[in-house]
Structure formats: structure tokens, C-alpha cells
C-alpha positions in Angstrom: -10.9 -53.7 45.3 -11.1 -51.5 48.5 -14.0 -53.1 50.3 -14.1 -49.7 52.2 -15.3 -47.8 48.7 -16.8 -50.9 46.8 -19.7 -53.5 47.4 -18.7 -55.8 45.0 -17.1 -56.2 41.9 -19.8 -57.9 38.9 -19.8 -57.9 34.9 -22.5 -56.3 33.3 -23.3 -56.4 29.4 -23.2 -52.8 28.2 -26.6 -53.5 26.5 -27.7 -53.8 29.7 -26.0 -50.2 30.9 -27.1 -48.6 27.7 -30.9 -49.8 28.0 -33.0 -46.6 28.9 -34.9 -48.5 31.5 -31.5 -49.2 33.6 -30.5 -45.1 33.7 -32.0 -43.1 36.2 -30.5 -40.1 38.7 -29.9 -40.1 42.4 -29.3 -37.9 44.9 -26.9 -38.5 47.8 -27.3 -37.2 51.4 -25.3 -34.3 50.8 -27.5 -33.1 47.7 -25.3 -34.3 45.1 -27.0 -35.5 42.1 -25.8 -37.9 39.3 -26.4 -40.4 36.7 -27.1 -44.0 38.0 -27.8 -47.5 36.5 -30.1 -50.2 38.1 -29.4 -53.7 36.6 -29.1 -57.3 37.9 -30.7 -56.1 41.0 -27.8 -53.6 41.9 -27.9 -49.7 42.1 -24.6 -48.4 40.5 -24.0 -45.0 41.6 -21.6 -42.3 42.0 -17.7 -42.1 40.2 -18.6 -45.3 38.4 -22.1 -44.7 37.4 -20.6 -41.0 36.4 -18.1 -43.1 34.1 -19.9 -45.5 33.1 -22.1 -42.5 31.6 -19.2 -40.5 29.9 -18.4 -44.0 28.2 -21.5 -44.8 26.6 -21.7 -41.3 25.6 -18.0 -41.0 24.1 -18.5 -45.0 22.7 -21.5 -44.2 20.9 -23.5 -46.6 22.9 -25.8 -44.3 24.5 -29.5 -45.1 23.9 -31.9 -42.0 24.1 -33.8 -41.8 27.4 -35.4 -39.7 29.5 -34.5 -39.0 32.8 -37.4 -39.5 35.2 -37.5 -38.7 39.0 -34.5 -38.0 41.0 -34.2 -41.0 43.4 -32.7 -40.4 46.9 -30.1 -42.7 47.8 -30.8 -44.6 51.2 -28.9 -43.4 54.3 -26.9 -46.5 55.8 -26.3 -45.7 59.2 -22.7 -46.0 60.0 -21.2 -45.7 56.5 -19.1 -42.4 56.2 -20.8 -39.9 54.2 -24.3 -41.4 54.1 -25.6 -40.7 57.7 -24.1 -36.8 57.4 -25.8 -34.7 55.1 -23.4 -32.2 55.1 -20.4 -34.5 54.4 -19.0 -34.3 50.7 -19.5 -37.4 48.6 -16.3 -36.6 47.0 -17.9 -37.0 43.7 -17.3 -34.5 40.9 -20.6 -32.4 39.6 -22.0 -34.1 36.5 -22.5 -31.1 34.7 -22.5 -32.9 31.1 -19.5 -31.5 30.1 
């Protein structure tokens, strides 16, 4: 784990990931929007949330659901990428391809 990319490392069921009330989209700083999951009290976001998505798709796992809102991301001052809004999350589009 690179503790300068990740929070912390945690299992979740993928019941849990799959359950329409966990899915939701955020948008980062920068603009960039994407699939996200909130369970045990944790926002999952970005590259894994954008994997986690492809998987239950590909697996057959995915539940139907409709995405709501977009949710903006909080800005945490001092972490690279959230306090500029111009910097590039480095995430790729999700573009449901």
C-alpha cells in the first residue's frame, strides 16, 4: 500500500458494493466525474471505485440503480490534487465503455 495514494486498505462484501444504495457519482476538484461507492462509513472513489464498477458489470453482479446527484468531493487542503482545481486527478474518463 502507498500511503501517499491510499487511506486504508478494508474488505468489503461485494453485496455490499453491488447494493444500489452504496453507488453514487462524484466529482473531483478538477471536474472529473466518476462512479463511487459509500459503505462501512467510507467513500470509495476514483481508479478503484472506476474498477470496482467495470467488475460488477463484467461479473454479472451489477444491481440496477439510478444514479442520483453528482456529489462533489471535499477539498483537503494540502493533499496534491485536491486543493488545485486545475490539477489532473490522473483518473481515466468513465465513459462506460
Amino acid at each position: 500500500m502507498d500511503q501517499g495514494e491510499v487511506a486504508g486498505v478494508f474488505r468489503v462484501p461485494v453485496a455490499e458494493l453491488a447494493d444500489p444504495a452504496a453507488r453514487q457519482r462524484v466529482r473531483h476538484p478538477s471536474g472529473w466525474i466518476g462512479p463511487a461507492f459509500a459503505v462501512q462509513g467510507l467513500l470509495v472513489w476514483g481508479f478503484t471505485a472506476g474498477l470496482l464498477d467495470r467488475l460488477l458489470r463484467i461479473g454479472g453482479w451489477e444491481r440496477p440503480w439510478t444514479p442520483g446527484p453528482i456529489n462533489e468531493l471535499p477539498v483537503r487542503p494540502g493533499v496534491p490534487g485536491d486543493d488545485d482545481p486545475q490539477a489532473d486527478p490522473g483518473f481515466p474518463e468513465d465513459d462506460d465503455a
